[in-house]
KEMI-783043 format. One record per residue: residue number from 1; residue in three letters; x negated, y negated, z of N, C-alpha, C, O, CB in turn. Coordinates in steps of 0.1 Angstrom, whole numbers. Glycine has a CB too. Layout:
BEGIN
num residuo npx npy npz capx capy capz cpx cpy cpz opx opy opz cbpx cbpy cbpz
NUM ala X Y Z X Y Z X Y Z X Y Z X Y Z $
...
! end
This chain:
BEGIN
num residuo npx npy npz capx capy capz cpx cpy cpz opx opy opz cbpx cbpy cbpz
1 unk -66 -217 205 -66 -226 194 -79 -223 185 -90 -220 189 -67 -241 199 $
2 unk -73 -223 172 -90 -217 165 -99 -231 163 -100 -243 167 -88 -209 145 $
3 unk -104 -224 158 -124 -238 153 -117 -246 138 -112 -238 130 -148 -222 145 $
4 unk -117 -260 136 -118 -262 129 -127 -254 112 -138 -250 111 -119 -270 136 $
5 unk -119 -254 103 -125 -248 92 -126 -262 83 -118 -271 85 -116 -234 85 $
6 unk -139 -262 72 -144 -267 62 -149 -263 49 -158 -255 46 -150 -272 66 $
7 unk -140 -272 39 -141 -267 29 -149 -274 18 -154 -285 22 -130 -264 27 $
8 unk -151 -272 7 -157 -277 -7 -150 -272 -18 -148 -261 -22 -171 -274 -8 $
9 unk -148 -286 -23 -138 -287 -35 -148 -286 -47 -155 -296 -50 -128 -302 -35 $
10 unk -150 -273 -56 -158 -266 -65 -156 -277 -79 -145 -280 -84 -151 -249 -67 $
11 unk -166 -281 -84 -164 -292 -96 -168 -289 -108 -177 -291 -116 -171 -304 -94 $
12 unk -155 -283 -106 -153 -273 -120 -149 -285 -134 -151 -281 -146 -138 -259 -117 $
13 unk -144 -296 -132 -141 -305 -137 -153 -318 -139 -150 -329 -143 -130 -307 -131 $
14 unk -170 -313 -132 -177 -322 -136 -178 -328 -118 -176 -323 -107 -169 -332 -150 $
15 unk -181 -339 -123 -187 -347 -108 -177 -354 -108 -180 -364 -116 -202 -357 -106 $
16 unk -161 -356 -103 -153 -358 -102 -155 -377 -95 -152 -388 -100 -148 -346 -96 $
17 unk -161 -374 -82 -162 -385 -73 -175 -392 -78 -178 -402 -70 -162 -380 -57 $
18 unk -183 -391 -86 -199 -400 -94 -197 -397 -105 -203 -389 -112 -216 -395 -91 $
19 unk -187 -405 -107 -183 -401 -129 -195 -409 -133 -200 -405 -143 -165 -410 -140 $
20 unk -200 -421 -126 -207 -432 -136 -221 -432 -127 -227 -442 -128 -197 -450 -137 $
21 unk -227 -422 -119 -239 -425 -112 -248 -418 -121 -247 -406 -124 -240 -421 -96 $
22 unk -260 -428 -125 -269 -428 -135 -278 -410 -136 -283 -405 -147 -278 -441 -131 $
23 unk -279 -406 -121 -285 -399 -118 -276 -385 -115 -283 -377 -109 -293 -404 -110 $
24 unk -264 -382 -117 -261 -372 -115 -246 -372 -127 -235 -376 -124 -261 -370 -99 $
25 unk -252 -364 -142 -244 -365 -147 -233 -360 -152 -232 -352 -143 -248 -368 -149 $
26 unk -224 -358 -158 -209 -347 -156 -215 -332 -160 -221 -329 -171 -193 -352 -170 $
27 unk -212 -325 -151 -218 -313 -155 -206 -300 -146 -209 -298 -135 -236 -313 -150 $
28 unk -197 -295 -152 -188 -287 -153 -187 -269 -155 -178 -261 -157 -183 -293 -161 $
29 unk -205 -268 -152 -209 -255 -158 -204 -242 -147 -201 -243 -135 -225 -256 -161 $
30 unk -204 -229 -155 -204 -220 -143 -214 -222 -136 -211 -225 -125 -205 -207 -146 $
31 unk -228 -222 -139 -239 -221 -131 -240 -232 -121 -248 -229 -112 -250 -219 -138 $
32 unk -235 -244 -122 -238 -255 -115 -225 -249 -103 -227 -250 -91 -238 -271 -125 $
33 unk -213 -245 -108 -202 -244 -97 -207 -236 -86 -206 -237 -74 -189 -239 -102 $
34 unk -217 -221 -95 -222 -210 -88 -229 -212 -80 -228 -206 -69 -226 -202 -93 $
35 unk -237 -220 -83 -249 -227 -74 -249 -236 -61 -256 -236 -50 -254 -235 -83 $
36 unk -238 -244 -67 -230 -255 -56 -224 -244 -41 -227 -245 -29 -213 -263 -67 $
37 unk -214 -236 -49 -208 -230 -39 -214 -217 -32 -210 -210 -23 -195 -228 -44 $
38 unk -222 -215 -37 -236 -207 -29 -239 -210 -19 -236 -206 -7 -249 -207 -35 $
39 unk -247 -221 -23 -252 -232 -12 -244 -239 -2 -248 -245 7 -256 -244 -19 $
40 unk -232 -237 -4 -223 -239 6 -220 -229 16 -218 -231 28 -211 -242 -1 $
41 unk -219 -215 8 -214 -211 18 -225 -205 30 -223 -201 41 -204 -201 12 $
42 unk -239 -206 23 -255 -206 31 -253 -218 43 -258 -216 54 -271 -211 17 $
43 unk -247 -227 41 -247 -242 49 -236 -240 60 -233 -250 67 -245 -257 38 $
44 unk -229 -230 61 -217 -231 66 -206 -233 63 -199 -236 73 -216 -236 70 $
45 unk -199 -233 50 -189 -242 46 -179 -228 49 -183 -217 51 -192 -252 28 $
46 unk -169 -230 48 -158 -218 50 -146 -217 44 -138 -210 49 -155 -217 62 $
47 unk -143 -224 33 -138 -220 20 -143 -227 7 -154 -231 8 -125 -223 20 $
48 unk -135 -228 -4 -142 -235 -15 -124 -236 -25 -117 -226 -23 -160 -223 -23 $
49 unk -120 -246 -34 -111 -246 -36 -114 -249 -55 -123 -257 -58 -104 -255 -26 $
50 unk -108 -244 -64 -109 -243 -74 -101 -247 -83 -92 -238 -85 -111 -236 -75 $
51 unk -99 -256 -89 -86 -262 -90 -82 -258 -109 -91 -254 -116 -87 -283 -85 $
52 unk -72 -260 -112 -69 -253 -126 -66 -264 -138 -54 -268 -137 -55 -243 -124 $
53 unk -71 -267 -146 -69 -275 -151 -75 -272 -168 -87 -269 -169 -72 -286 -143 $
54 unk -67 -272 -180 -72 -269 -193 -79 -282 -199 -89 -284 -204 -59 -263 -202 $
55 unk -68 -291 -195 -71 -305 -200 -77 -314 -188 -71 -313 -177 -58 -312 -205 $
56 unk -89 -322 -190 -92 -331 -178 -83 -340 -176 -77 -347 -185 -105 -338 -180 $
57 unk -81 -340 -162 -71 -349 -160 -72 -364 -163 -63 -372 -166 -69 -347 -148 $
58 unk -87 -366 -160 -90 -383 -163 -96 -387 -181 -96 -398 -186 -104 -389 -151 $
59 unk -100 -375 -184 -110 -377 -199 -111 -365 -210 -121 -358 -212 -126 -379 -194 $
60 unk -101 -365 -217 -97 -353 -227 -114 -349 -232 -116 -338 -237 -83 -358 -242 $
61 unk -119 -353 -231 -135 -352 -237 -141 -346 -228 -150 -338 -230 -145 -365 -241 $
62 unk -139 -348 -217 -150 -338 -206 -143 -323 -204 -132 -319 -203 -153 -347 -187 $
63 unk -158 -317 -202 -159 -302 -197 -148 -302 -185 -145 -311 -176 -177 -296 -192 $
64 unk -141 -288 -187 -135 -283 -177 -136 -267 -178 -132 -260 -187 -121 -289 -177 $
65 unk -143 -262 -164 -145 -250 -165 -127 -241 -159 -117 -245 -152 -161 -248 -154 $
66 unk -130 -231 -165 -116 -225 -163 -116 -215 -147 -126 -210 -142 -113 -213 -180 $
67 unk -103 -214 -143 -106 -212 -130 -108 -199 -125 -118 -197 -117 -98 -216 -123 $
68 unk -98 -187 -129 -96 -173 -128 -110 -163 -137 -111 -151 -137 -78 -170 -135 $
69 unk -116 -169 -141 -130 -161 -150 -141 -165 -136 -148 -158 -130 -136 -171 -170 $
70 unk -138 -184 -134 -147 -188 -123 -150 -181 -113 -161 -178 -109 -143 -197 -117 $
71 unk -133 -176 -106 -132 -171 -94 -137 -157 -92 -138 -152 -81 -120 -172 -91 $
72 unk -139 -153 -104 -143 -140 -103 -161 -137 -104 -168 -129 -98 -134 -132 -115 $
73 unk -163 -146 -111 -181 -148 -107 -184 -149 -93 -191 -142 -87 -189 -162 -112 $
74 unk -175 -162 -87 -180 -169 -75 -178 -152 -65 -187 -147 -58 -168 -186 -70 $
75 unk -163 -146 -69 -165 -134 -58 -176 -127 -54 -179 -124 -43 -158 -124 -61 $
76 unk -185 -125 -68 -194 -116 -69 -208 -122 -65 -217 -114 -62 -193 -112 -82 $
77 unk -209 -135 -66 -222 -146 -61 -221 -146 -48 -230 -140 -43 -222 -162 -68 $
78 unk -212 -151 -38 -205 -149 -25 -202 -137 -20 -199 -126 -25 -194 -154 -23 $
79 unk -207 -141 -2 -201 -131 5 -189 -132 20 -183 -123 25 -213 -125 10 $
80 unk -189 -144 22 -182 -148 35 -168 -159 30 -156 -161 34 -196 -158 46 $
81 unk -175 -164 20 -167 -181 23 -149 -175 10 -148 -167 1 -184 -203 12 $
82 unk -141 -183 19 -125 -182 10 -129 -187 -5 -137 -195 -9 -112 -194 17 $
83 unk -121 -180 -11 -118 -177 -24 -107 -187 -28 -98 -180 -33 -115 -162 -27 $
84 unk -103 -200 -27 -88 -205 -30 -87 -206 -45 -97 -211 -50 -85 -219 -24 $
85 unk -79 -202 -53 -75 -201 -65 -64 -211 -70 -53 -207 -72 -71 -189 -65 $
86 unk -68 -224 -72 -53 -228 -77 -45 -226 -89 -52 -227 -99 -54 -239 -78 $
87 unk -32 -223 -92 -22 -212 -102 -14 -226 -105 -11 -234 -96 -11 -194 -94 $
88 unk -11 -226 -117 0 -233 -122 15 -223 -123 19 -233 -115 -4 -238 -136 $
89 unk 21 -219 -123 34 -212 -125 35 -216 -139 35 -207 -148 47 -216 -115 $
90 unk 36 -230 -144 44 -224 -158 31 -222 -168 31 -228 -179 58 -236 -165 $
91 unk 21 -214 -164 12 -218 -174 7 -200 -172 -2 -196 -179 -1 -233 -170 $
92 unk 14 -192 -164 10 -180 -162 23 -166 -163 31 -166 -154 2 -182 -148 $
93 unk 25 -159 -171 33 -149 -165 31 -138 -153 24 -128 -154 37 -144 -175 $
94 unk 40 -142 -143 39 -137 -133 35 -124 -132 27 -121 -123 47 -139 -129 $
95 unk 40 -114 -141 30 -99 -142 16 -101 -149 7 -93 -147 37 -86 -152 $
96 unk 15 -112 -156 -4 -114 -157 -14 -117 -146 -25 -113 -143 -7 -126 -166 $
97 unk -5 -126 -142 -6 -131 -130 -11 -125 -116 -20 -129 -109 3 -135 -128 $
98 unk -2 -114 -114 2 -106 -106 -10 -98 -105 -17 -96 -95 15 -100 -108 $
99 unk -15 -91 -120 -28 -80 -121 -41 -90 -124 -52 -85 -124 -26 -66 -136 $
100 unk -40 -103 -125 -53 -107 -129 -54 -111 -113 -63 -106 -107 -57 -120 -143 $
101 unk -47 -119 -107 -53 -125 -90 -55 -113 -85 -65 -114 -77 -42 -135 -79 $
102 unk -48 -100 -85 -49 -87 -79 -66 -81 -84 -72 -76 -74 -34 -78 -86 $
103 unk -70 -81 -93 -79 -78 -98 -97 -88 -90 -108 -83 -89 -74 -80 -113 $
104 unk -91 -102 -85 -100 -104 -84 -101 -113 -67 -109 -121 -62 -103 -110 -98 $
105 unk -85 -103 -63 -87 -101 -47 -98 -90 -48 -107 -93 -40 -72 -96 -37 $
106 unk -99 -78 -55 -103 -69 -52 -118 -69 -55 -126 -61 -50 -95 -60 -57 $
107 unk -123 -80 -65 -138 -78 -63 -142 -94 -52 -154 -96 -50 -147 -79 -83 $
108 unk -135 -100 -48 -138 -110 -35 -134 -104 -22 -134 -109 -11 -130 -126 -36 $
109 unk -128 -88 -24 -126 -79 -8 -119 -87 4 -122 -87 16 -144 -74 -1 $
110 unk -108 -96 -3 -100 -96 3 -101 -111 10 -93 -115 19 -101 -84 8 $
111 unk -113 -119 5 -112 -136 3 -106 -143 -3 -109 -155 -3 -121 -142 -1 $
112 unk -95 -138 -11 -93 -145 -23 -78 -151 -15 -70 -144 -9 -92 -135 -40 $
113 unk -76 -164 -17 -65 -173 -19 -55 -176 -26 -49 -165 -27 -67 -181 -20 $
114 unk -50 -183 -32 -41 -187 -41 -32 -200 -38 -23 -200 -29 -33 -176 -42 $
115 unk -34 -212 -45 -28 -225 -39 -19 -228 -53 -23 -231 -64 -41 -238 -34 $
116 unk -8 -228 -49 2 -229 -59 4 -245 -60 4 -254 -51 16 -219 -56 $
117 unk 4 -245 -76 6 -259 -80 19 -264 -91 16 -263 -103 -8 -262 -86 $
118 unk 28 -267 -88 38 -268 -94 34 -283 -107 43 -287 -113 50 -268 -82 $
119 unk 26 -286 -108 23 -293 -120 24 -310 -119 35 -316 -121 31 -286 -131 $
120 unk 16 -313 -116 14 -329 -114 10 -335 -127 18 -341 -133 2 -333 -101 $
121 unk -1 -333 -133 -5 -338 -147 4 -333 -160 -1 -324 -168 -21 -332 -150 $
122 unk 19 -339 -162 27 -337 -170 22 -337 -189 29 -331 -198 38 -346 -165 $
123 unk 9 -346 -194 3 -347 -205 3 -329 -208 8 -323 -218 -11 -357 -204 $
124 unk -9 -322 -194 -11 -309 -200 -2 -304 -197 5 -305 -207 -21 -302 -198 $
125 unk 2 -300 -190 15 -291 -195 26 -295 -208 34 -286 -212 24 -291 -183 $
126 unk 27 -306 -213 31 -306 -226 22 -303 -236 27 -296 -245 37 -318 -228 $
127 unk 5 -308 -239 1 -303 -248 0 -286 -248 -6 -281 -258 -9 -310 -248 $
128 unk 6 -278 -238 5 -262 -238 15 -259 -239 21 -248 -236 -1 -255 -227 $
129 unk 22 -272 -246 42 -264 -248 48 -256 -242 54 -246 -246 46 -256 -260 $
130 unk 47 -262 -226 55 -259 -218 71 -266 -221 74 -277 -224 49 -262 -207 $
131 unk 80 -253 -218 94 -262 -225 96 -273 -216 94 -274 -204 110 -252 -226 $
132 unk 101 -282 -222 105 -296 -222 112 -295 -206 107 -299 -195 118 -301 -236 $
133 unk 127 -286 -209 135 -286 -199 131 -282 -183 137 -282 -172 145 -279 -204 $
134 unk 113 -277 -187 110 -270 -170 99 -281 -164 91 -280 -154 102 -249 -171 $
135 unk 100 -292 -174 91 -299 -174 98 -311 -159 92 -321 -155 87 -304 -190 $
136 unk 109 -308 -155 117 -321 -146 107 -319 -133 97 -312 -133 138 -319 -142 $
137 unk 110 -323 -124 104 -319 -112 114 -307 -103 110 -296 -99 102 -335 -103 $
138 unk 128 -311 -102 127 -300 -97 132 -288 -101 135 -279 -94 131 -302 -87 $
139 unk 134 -289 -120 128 -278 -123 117 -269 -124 119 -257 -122 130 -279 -128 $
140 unk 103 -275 -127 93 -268 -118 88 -262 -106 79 -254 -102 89 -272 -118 $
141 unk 99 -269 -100 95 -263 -79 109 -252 -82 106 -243 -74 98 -282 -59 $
142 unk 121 -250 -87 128 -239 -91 122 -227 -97 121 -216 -91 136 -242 -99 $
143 unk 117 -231 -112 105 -223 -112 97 -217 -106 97 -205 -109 100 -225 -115 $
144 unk 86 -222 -96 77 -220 -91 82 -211 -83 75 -200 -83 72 -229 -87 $
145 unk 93 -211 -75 103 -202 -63 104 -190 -72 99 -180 -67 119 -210 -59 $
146 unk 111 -190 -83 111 -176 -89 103 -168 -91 103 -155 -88 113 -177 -98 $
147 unk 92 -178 -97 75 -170 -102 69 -165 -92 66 -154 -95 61 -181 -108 $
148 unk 66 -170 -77 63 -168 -68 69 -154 -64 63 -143 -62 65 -178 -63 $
149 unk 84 -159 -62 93 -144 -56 84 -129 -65 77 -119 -60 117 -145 -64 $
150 unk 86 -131 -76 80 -120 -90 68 -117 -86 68 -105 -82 78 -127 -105 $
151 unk 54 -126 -85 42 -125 -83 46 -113 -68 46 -101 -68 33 -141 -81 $
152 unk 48 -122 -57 49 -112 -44 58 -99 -45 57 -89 -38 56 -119 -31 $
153 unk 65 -100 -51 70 -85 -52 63 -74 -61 62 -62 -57 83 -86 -58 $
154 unk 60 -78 -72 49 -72 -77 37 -64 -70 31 -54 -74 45 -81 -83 $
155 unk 35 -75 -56 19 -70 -51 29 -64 -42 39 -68 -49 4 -81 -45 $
156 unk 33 -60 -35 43 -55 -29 44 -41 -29 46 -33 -20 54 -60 -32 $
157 unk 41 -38 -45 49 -23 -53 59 -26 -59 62 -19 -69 54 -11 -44 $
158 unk 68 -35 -56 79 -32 -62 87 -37 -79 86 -49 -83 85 -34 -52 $
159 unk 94 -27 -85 91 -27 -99 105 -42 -101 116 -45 -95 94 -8 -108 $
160 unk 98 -48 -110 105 -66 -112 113 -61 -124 113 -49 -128 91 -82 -116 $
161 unk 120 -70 -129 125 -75 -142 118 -84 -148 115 -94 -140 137 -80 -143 $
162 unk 113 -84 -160 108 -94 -171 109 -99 -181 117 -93 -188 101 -94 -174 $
163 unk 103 -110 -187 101 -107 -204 121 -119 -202 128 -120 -192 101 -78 -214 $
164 unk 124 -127 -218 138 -129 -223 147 -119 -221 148 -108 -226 137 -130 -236 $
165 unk 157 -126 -211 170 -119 -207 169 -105 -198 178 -97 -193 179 -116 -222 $
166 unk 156 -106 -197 153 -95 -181 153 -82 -188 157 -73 -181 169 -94 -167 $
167 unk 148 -80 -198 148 -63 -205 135 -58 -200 132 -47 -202 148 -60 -225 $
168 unk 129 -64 -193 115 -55 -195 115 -48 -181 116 -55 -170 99 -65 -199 $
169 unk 114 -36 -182 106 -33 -162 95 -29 -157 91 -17 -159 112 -22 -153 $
170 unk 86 -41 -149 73 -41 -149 72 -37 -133 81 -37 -124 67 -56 -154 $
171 unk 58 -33 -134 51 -28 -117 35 -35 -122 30 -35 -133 49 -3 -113 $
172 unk 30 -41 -111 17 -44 -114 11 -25 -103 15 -20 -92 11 -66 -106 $
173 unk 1 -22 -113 -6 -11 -108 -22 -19 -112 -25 -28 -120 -2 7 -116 $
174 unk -29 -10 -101 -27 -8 -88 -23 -22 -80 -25 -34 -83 -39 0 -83 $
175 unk -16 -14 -69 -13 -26 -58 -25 -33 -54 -35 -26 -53 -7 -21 -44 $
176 unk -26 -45 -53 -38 -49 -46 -38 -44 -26 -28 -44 -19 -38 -68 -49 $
177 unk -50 -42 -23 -52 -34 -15 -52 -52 -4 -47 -54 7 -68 -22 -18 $
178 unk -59 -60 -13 -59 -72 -6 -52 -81 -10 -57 -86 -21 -70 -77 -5 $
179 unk -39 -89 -7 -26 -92 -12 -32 -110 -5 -31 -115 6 -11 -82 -5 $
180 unk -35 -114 -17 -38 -134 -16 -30 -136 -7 -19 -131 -8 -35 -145 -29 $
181 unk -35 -147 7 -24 -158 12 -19 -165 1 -22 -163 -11 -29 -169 21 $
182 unk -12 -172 4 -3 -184 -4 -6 -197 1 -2 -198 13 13 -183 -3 $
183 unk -11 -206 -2 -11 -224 3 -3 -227 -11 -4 -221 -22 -31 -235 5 $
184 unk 7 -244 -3 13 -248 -14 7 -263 -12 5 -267 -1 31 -246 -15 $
185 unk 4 -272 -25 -1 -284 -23 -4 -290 -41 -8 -301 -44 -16 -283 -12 $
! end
């Protein structure tokens, strides 16, 4: 049986849980996340989770740091602790997708995660004109199954179909040497 693992949820969205405490106020920065999750992973902590969001989920006015630029600092600031990446599917094409998480398994050497999120906060995904029709629920988790299949085959080697009505034939190069787990939540 393994050792319990612990994690820290990166507040990239500000001080999530002390929106209103006088003394610690919303602050959403790279350097504060960098800093945070430094210090974490010095203390023991053994992953860190990064969640994706354009629009704040509680306050269209507050900072929200972006996650895949994040993740790729934090690789480089860290040395031990998990890399979790949370991905929206309909907010990414799966061959961008495929070479940007690939890109930044390869500077976190093989920490990097990926927690797929089929889309709970329906406001942003409509203000990013996601189509209407993929907006149902279980059109999204259909979606997500596809995007997914694409992303892993991609890191795989192997060459996909893309792009309107499947004309395009894509390979993500290079393969990632370090191929993200998957968590779904």
């Amino acid at each position: 049986m393994s050792a319990p693992r612990f994690g820290v949820w990166a507040p990239v969205y500000g001080n999530h849980g002390a929106r209103h405490h006088p003394d610690d106020a919303p602050d959403a920065s790279y350097r504060r996340n960098r800093d945070l999750i430094v210090h974490a992973e010095q203390v023991g902590f053994d992953a860190t989770l990064v969640a994706q969001h354009v629009i704040h989920p509680s306050n269209v006015d507050d900072d929200v740091l972006e996650t895949w630029s994040t993740l790729a600092g934090l690789a480089e600031a860290t040395e031990r602790i998990e890399l979790i990446g949370a991905i929206k599917p309909l907010l990414f094409n799966p061959l961008v997708f495929a070479k940007l998480a690939g890109n930044v398994a390869a500077i976190a050497e093989g920490r990097l995660s990926i927690n797929v999120v089929s889309g709970w906060f329906l406001p942003e995904l409509e203000a990013l004109g996601v189509d209407v029709d993929l907006l149902e629920h279980d059109a999204r988790y259909a979606h997500t199954r596809d995007w997914l299949d694409t992303v892993t085959a991609l890191w795989d080697g192997k060459q996909v179909t893309i792009g309107a009505g499947g004309a395009q034939q894509a390979l993500a190069r290079p393969v990632p040497k370090h191929v993200p787990p998957v968590y779904f939540g």
